[in-house]
SENUSE-968721 format. One record per residue (C-alpha): residue number from 0; residue in three letters; y, x, z. Coordinates in nm, 4 decimals. Layout:
<pts>
pt pos:NUM&code:ala&yy:Y&xx:X&zz:Z
...
</pts>
This chain:
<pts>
pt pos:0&code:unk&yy:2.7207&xx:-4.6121&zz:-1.8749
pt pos:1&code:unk&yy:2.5359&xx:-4.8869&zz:-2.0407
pt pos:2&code:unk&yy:2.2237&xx:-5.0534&zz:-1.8625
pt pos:3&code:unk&yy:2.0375&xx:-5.2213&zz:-2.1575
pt pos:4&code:unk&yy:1.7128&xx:-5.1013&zz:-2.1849
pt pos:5&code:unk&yy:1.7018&xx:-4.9176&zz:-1.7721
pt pos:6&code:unk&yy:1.4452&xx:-5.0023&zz:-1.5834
pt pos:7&code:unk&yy:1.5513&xx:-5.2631&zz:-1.3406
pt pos:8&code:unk&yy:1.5804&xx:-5.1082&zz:-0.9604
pt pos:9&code:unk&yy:1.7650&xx:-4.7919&zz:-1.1008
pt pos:10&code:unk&yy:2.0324&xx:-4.6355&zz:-0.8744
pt pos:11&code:unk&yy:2.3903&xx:-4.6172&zz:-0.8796
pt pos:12&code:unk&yy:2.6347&xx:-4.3812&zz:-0.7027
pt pos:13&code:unk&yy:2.9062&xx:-4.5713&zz:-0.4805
pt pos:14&code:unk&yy:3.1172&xx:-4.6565&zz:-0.7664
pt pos:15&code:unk&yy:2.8578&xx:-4.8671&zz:-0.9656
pt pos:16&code:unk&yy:2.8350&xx:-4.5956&zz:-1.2389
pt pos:17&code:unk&yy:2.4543&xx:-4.4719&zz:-1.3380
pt pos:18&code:unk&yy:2.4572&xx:-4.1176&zz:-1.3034
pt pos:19&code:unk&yy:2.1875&xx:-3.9117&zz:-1.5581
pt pos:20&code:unk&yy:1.9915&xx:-3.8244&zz:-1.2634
pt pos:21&code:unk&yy:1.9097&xx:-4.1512&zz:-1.1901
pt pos:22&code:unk&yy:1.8284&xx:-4.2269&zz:-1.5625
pt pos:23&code:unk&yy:1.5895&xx:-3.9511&zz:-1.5466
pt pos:24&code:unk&yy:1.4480&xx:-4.0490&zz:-1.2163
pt pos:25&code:unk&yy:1.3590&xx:-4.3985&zz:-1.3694
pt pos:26&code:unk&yy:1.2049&xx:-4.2789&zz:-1.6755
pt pos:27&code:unk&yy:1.0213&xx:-4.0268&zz:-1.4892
pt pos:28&code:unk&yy:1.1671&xx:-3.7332&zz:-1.6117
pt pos:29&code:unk&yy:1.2208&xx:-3.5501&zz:-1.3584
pt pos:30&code:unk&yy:1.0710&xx:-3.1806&zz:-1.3625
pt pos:31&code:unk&yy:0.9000&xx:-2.9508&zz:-1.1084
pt pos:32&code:unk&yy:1.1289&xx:-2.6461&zz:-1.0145
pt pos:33&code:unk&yy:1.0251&xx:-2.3134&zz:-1.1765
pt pos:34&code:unk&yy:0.9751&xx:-2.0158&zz:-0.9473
pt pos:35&code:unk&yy:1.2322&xx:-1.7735&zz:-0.8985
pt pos:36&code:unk&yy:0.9633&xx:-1.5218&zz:-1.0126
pt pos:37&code:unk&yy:0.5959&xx:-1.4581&zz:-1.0576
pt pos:38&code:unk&yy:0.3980&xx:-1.6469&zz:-0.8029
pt pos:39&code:unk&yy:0.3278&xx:-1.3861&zz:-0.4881
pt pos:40&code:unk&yy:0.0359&xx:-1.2745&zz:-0.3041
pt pos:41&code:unk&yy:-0.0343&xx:-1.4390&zz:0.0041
pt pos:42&code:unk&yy:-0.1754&xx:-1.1068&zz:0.1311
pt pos:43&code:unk&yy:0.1731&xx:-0.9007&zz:0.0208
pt pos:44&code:unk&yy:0.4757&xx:-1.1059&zz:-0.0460
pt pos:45&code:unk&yy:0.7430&xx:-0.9968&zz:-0.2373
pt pos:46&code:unk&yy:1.0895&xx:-1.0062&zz:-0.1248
pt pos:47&code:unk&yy:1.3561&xx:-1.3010&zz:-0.2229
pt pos:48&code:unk&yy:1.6897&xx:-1.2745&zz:-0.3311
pt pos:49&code:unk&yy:1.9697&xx:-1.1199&zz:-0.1641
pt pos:50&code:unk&yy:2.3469&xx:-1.2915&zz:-0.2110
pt pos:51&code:unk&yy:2.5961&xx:-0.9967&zz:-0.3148
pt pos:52&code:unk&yy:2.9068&xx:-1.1889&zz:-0.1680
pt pos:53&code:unk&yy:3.0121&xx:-1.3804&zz:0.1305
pt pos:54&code:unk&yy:3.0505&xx:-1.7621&zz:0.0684
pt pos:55&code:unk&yy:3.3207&xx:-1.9440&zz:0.1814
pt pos:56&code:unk&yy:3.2970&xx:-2.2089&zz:0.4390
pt pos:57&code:unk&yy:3.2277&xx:-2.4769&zz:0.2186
pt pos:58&code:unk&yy:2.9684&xx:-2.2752&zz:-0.0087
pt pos:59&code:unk&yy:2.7866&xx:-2.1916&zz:0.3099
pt pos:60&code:unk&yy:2.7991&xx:-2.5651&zz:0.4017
pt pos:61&code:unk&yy:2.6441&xx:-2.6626&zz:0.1070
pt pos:62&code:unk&yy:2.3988&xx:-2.3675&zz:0.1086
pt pos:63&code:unk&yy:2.2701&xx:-2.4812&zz:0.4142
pt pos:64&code:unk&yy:2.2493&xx:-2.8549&zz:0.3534
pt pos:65&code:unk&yy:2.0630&xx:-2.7164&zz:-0.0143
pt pos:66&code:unk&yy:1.8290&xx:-2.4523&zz:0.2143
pt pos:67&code:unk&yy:1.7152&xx:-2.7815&zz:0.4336
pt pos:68&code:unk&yy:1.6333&xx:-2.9573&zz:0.1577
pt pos:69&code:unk&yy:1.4377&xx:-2.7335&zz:0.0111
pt pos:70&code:unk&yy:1.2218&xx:-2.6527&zz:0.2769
pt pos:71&code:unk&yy:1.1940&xx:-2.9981&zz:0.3548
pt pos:72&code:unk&yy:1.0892&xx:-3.0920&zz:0.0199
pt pos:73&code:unk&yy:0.8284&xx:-2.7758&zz:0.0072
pt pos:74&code:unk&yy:0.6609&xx:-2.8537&zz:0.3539
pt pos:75&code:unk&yy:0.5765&xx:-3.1550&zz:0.2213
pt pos:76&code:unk&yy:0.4210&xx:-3.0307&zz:-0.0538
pt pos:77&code:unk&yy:0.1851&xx:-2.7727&zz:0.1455
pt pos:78&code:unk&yy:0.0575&xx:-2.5495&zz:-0.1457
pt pos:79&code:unk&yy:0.4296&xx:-2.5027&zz:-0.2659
pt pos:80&code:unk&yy:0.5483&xx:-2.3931&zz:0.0646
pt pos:81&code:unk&yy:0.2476&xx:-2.1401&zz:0.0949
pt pos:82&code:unk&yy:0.2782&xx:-2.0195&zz:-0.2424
pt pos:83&code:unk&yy:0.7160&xx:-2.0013&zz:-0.3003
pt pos:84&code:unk&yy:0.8299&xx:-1.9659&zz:0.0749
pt pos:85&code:unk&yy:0.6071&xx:-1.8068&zz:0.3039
pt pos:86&code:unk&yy:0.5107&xx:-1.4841&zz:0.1216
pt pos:87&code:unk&yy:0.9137&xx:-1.4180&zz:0.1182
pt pos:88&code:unk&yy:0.9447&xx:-1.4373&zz:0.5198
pt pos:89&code:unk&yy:0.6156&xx:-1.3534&zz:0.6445
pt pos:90&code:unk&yy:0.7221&xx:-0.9663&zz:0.6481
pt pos:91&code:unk&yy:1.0413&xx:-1.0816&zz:0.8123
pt pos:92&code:unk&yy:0.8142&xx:-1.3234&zz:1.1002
pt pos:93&code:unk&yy:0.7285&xx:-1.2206&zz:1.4389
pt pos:94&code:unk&yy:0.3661&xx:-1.0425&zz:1.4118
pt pos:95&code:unk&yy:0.4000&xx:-1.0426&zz:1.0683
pt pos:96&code:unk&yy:0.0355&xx:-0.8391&zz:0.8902
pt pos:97&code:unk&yy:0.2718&xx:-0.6558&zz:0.6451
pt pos:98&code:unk&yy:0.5831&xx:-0.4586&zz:0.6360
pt pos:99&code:unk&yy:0.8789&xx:-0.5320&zz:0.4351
pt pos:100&code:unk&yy:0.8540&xx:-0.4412&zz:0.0875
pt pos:101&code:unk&yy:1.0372&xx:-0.0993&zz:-0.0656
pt pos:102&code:unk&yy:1.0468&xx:0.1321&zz:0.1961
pt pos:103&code:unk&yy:1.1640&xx:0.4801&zz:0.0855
pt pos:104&code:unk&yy:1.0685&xx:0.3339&zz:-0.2444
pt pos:105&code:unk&yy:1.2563&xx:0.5618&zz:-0.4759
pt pos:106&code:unk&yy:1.3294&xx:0.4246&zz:-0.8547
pt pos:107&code:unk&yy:1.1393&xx:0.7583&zz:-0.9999
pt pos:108&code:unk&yy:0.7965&xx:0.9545&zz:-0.9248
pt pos:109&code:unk&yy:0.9089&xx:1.2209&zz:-0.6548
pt pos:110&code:unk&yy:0.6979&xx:1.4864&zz:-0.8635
pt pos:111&code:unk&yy:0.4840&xx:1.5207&zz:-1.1410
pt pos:112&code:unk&yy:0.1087&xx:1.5981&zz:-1.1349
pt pos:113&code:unk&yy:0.0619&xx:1.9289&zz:-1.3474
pt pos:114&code:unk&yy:-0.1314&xx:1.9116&zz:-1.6496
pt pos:115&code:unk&yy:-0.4902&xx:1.8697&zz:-1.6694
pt pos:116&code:unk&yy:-0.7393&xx:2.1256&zz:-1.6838
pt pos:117&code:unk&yy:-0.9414&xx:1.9022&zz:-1.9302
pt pos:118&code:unk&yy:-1.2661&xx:1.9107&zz:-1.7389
pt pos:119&code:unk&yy:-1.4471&xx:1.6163&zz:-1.7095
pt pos:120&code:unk&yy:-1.6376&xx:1.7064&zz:-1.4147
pt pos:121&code:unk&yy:-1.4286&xx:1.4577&zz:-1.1364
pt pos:122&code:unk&yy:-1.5221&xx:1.0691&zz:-1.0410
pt pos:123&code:unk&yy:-1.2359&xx:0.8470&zz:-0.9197
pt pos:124&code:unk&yy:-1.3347&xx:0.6036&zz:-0.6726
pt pos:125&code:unk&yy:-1.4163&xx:0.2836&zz:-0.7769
pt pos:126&code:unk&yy:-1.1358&xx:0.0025&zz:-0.7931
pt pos:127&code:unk&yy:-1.0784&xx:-0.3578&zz:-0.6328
pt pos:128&code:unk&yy:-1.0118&xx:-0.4982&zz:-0.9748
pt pos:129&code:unk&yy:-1.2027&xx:-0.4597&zz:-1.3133
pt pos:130&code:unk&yy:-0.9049&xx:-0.4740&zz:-1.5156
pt pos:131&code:unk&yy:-0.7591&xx:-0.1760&zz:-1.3293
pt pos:132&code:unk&yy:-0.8935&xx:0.2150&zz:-1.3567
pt pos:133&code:unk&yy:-0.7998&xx:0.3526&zz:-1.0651
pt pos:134&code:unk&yy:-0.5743&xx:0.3061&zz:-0.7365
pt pos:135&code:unk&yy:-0.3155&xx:0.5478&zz:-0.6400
pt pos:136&code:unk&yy:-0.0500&xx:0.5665&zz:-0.3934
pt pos:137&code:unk&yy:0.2564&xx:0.5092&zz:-0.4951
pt pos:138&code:unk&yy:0.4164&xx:0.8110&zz:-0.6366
pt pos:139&code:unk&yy:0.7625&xx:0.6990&zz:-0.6049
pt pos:140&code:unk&yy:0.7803&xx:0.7497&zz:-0.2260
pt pos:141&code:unk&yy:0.6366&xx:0.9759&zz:0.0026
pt pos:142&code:unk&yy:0.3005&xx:0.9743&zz:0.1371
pt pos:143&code:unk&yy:0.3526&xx:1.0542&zz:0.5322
pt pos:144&code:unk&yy:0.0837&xx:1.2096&zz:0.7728
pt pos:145&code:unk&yy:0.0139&xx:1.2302&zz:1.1616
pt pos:146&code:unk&yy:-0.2232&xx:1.4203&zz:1.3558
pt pos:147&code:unk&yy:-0.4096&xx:1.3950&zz:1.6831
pt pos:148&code:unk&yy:-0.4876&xx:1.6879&zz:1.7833
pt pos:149&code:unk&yy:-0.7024&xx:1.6423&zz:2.0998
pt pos:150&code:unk&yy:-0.9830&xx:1.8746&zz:2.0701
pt pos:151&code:unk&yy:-0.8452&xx:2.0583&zz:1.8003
pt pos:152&code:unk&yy:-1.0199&xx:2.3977&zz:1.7214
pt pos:153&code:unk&yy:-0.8031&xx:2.7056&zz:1.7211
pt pos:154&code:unk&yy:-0.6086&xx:2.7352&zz:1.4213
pt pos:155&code:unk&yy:-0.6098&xx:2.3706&zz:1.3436
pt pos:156&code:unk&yy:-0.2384&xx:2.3314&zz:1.2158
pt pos:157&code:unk&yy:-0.2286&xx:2.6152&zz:0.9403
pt pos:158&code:unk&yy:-0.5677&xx:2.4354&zz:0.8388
pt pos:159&code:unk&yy:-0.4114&xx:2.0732&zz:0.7850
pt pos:160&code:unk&yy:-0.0949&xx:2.2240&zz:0.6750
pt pos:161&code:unk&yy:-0.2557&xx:2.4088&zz:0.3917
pt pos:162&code:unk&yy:-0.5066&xx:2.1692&zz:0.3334
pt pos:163&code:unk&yy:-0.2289&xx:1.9099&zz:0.2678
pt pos:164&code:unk&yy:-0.0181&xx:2.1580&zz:0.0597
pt pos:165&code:unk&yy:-0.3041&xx:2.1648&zz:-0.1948
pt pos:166&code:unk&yy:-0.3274&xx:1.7838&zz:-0.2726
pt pos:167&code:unk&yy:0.0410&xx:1.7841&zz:-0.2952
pt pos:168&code:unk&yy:0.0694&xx:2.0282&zz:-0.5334
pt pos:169&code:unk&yy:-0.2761&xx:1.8944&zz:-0.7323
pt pos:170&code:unk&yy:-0.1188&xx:1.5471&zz:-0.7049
pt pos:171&code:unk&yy:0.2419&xx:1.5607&zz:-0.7672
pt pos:172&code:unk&yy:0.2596&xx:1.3549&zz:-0.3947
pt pos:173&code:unk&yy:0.4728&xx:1.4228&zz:-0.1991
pt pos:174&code:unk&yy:0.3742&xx:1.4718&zz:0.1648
pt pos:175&code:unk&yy:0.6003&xx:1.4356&zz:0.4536
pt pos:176&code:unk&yy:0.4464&xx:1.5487&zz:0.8333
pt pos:177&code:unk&yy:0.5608&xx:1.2701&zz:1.0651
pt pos:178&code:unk&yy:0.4252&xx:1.4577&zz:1.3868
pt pos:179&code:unk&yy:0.1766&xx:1.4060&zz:1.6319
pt pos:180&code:unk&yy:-0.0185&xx:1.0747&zz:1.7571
pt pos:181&code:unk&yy:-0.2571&xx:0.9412&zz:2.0044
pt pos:182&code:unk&yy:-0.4132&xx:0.7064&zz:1.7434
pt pos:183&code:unk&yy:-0.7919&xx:0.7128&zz:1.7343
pt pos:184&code:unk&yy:-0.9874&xx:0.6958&zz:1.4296
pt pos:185&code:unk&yy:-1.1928&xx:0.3646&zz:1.3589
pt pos:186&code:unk&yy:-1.3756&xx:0.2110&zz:1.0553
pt pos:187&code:unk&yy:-1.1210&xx:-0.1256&zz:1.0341
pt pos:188&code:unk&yy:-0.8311&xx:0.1006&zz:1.0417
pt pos:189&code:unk&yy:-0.4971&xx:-0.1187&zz:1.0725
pt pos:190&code:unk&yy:-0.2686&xx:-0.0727&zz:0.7500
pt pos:191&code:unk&yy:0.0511&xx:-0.2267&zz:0.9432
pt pos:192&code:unk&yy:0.0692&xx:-0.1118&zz:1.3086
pt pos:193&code:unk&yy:0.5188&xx:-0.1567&zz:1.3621
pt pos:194&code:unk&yy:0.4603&xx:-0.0837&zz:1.7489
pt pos:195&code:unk&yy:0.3565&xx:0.3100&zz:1.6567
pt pos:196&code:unk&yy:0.4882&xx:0.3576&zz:1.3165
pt pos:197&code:unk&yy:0.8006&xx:0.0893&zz:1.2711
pt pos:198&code:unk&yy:0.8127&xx:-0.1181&zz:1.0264
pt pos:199&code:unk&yy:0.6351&xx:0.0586&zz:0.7276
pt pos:200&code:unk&yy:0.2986&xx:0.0695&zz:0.6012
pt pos:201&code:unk&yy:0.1019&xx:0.3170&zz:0.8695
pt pos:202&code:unk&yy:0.1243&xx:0.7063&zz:0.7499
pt pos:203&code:unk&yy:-0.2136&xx:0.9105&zz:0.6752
pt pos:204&code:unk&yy:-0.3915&xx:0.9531&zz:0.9945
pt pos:205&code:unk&yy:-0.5720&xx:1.2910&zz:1.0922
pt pos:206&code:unk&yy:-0.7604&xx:1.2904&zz:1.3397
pt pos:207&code:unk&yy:-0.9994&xx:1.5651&zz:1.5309
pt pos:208&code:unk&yy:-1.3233&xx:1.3288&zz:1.6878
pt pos:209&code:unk&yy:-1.6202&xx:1.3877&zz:1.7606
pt pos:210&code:unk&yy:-2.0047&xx:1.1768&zz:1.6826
pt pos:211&code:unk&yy:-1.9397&xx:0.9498&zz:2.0070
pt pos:212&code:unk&yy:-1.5880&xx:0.8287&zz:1.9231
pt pos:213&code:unk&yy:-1.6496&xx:0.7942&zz:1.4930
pt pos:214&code:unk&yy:-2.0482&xx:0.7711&zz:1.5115
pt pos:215&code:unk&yy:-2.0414&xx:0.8407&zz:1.1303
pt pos:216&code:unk&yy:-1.9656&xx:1.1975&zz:1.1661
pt pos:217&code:unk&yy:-2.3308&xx:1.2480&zz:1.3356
pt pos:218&code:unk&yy:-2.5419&xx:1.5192&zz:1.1656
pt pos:219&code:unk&yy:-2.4397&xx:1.7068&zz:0.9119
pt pos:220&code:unk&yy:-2.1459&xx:1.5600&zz:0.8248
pt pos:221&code:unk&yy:-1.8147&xx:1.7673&zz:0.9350
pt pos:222&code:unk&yy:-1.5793&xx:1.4840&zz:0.7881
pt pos:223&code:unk&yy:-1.4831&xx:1.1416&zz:0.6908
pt pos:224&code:unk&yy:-1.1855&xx:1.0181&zz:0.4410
pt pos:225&code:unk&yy:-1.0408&xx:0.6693&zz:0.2566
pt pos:226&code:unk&yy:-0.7401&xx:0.4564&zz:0.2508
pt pos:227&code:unk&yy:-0.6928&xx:0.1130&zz:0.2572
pt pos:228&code:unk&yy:-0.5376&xx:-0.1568&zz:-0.0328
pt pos:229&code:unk&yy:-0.2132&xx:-0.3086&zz:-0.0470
pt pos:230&code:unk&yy:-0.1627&xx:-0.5501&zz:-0.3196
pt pos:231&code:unk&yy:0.1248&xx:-0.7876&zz:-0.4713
pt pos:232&code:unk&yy:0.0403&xx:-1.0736&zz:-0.7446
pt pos:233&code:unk&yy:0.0802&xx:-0.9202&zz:-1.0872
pt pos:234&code:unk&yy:0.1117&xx:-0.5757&zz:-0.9947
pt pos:235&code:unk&yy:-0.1354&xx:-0.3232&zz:-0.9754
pt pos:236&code:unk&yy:-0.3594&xx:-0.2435&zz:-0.6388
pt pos:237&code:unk&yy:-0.2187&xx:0.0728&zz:-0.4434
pt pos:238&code:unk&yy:-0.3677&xx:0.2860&zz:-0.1387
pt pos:239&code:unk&yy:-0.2001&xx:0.2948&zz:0.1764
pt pos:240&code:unk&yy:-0.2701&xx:0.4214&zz:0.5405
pt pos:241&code:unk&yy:-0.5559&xx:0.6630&zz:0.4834
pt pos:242&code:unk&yy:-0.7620&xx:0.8832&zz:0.7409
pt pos:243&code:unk&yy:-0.9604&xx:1.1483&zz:0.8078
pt pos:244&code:unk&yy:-1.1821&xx:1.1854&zz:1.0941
pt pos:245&code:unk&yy:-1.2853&xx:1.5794&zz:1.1719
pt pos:246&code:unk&yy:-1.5440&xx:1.6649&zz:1.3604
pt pos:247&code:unk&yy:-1.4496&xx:1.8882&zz:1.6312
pt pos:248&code:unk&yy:-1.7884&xx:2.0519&zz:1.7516
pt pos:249&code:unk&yy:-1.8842&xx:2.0697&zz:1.3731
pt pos:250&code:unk&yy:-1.5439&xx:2.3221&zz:1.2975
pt pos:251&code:unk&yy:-1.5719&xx:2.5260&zz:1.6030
pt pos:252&code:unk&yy:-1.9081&xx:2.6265&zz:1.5339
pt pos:253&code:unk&yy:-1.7600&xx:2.6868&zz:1.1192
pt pos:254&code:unk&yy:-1.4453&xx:2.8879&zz:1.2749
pt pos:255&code:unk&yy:-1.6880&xx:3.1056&zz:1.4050
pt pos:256&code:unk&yy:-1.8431&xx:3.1684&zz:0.9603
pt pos:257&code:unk&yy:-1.6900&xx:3.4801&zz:0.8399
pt pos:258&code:unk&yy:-1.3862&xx:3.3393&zz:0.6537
pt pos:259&code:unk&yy:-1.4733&xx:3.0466&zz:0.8792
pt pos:260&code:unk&yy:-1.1216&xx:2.9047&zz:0.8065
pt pos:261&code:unk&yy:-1.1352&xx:2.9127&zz:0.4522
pt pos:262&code:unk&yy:-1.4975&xx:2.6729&zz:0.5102
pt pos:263&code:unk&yy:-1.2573&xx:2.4698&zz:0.7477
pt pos:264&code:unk&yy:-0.9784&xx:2.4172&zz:0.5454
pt pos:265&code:unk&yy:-1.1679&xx:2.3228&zz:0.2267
pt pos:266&code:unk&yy:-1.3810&xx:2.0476&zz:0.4432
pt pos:267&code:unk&yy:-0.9958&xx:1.8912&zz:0.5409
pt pos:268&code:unk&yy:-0.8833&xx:1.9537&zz:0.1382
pt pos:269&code:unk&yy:-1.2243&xx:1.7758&zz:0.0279
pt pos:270&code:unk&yy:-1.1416&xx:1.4247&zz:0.2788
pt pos:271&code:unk&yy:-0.7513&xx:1.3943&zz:0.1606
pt pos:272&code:unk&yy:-0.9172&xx:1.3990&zz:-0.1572
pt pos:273&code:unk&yy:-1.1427&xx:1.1048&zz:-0.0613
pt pos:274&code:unk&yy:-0.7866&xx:0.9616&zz:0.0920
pt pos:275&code:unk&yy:-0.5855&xx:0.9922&zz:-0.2548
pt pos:276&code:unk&yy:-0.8545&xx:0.8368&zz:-0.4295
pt pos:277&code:unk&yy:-1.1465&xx:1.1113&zz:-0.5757
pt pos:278&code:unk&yy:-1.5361&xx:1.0339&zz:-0.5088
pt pos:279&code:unk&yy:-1.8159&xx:1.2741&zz:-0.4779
pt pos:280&code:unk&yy:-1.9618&xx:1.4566&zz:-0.8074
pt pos:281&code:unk&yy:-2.3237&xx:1.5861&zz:-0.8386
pt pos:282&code:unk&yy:-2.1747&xx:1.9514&zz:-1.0162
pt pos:283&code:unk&yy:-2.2181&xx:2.1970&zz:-0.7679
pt pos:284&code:unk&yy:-1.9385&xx:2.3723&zz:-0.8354
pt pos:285&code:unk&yy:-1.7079&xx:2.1426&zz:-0.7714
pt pos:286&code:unk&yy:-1.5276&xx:2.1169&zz:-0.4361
pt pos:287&code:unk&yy:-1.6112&xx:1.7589&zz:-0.4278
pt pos:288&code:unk&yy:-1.9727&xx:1.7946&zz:-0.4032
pt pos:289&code:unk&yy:-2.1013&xx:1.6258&zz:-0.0822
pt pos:290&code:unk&yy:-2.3823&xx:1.9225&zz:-0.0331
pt pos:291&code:unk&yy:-2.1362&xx:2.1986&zz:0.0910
pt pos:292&code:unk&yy:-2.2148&xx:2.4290&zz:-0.1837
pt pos:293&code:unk&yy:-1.9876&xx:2.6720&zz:-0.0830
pt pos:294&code:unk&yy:-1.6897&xx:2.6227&zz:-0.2935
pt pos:295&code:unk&yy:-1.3528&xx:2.6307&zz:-0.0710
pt pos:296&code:unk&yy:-1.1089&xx:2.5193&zz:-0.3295
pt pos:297&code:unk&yy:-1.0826&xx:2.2642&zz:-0.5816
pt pos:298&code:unk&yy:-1.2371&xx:2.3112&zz:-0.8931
pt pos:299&code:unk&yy:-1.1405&xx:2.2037&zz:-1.1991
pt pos:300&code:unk&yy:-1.3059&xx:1.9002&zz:-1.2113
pt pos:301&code:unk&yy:-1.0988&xx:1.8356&zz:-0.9123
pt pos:302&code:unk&yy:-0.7900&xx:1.9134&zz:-1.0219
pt pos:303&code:unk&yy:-0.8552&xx:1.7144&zz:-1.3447
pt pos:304&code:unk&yy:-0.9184&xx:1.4251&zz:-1.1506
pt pos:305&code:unk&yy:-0.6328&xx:1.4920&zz:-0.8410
pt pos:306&code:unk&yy:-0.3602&xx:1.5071&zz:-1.1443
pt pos:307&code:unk&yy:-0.4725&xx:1.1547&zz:-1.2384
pt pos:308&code:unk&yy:-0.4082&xx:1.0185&zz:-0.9291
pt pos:309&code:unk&yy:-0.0994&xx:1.1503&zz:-0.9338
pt pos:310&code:unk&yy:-0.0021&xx:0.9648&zz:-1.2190
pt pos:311&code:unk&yy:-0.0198&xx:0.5946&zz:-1.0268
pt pos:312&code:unk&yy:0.2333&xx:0.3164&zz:-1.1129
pt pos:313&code:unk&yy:0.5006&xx:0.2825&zz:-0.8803
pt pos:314&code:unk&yy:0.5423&xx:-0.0494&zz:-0.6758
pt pos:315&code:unk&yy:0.8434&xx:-0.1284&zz:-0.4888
pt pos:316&code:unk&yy:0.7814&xx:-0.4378&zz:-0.4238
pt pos:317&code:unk&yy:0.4951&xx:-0.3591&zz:-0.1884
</pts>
């Protein structure tokens, strides 16, 4: 390799020749790494890649020597490490804040929400981002559900199960009953919790309460509902780990209405409806209206609005 012109100071490999790195070192040329893929949320990281094959011994040599490097080169360079590396293990770290991604992620919606009835008469709560209309869950995997059922009222289970039965078929979700729990309701609601649920984002909690555990159910309100966020750089924003708080004094003295249970169940239908992503409407006869106007199934306002949250995007990589 000719030298005329190098810079002087320019390396050589044990031989004496010049390789090009070198010549590219010394004329600065040298380039920054692309990402594998889009840059990653520090909140929700993404998963890396997986190898298909086994190496052989010397492959896996060099792989490690090349893994060493890398790291060694990206803690140096803190905002590369935090932005490339770390949202790829943190699900995979002891106490990690987030699950791994994909869980039961299936590579189609599960259902379909039926058609719309064409009424306007719904509101969809309002999203994190602008840009987006709505948040959904995730249509291509199920949505699971627990219950506590301390201090149920009599009849409590054909309630829930119907209520639940309703969204699902309003929604297209699909809703799978994971069983009991002695989780408690409260307003910063953990969306991760591996040491009851596993490793997962945490199912759909129920929950009978009462004004002195959940103080927001005092007066006349018989029920509380939402879901957190989960989100992942470049894709859209989707709800995970709802609840809904029931009051238990409130439904035993409703159980005791004539058609008490239909009352009942259509309070429970009205919070999943909170939890799948619908808000409160002024028309009265929608099921959605916060007065308790009477109305103990959805509406079609309702159902316009439940079959367009059935229709989220699908996001495996949360």
């Amino acid at each position: 390799m000719p030298t005329e012109g190098l810079p002087p100071g320019v390396r050589r490999s044990a031989s004496g020749r010049i390789p090009q790195w070198a010549i590219d070192e010394a004329f600065g040329a040298l380039q920054d790494p692309a990402p594998w893929r889009t840059e990653p949320s520090a909140h929700m990281p993404v998963r890396g890649p997986a190898y298909g094959r086994r190496r052989g011994r010397l492959g896996r040599k060099w792989a490690i020597y090349a893994g060493i490097a890398l790291l060694a080169g990206l803690s140096a360079v803190p905002m590369a490490f935090e932005r490339f590396v770390l949202p790829a293990v943190l699900p995979y770290l002891p106490g990690a804040p987030v699950p791994p991604p994909g869980f039961e992620a299936a590579g189609a919606p599960l259902g379909q929400p039926p058609a719309s009835t064409g009424s306007k008469a719904y509101a969809l709560q309002e999203s994190p981002d602008p840009g987006q209309p709505f948040a959904a869950y995730d249509p291509c995997r199920p949505v699971h559900y627990v219950v506590r059922p301390d201090n149920a009222p009599p009849g409590a289970d054909q309630m829930i199960q119907e209520a639940v039965a309703r969204v699902s078929a309003a929604t297209g979700l699909r809703f799978v009953y994971d069983g009991p729990t002695s989780e408690a309701p409260r307003d910063e609601r953990e969306t991760y919790q591996p040491d009851l649920y596993g490793k997962r984002w945490a199912p759909v909690l129920i929950a009978w309460s009462n004004p002195s555990e959940s103080p927001d159910l005092a007066g006349d309100v018989d029920g509380l509902g939402g879901s957190g966020y989960a989100y992942v750089e470049g894709q859209p924003y989707v709800l995970v780990a709802g609840q809904v708080a029931l009051d238990a004094p409130d439904f035993a003295d409703i159980l005791r209405w004539p058609d008490g249970s239909k009352y009942g169940r259509a309070v429970i239908m009205h919070e999943l409806a909170h939890v799948v992503g619908l808000d409160h409407v002024n028309d009265p006869t929608q099921l959605m209206n916060p007065e308790g106007t009477g109305v103990t199934d959805f509406a079609a306002g309702d159902l316009a609005g439940l079959a367009v949250l059935g229709g989220g995007e699908c996001v495996p990589e949360l």
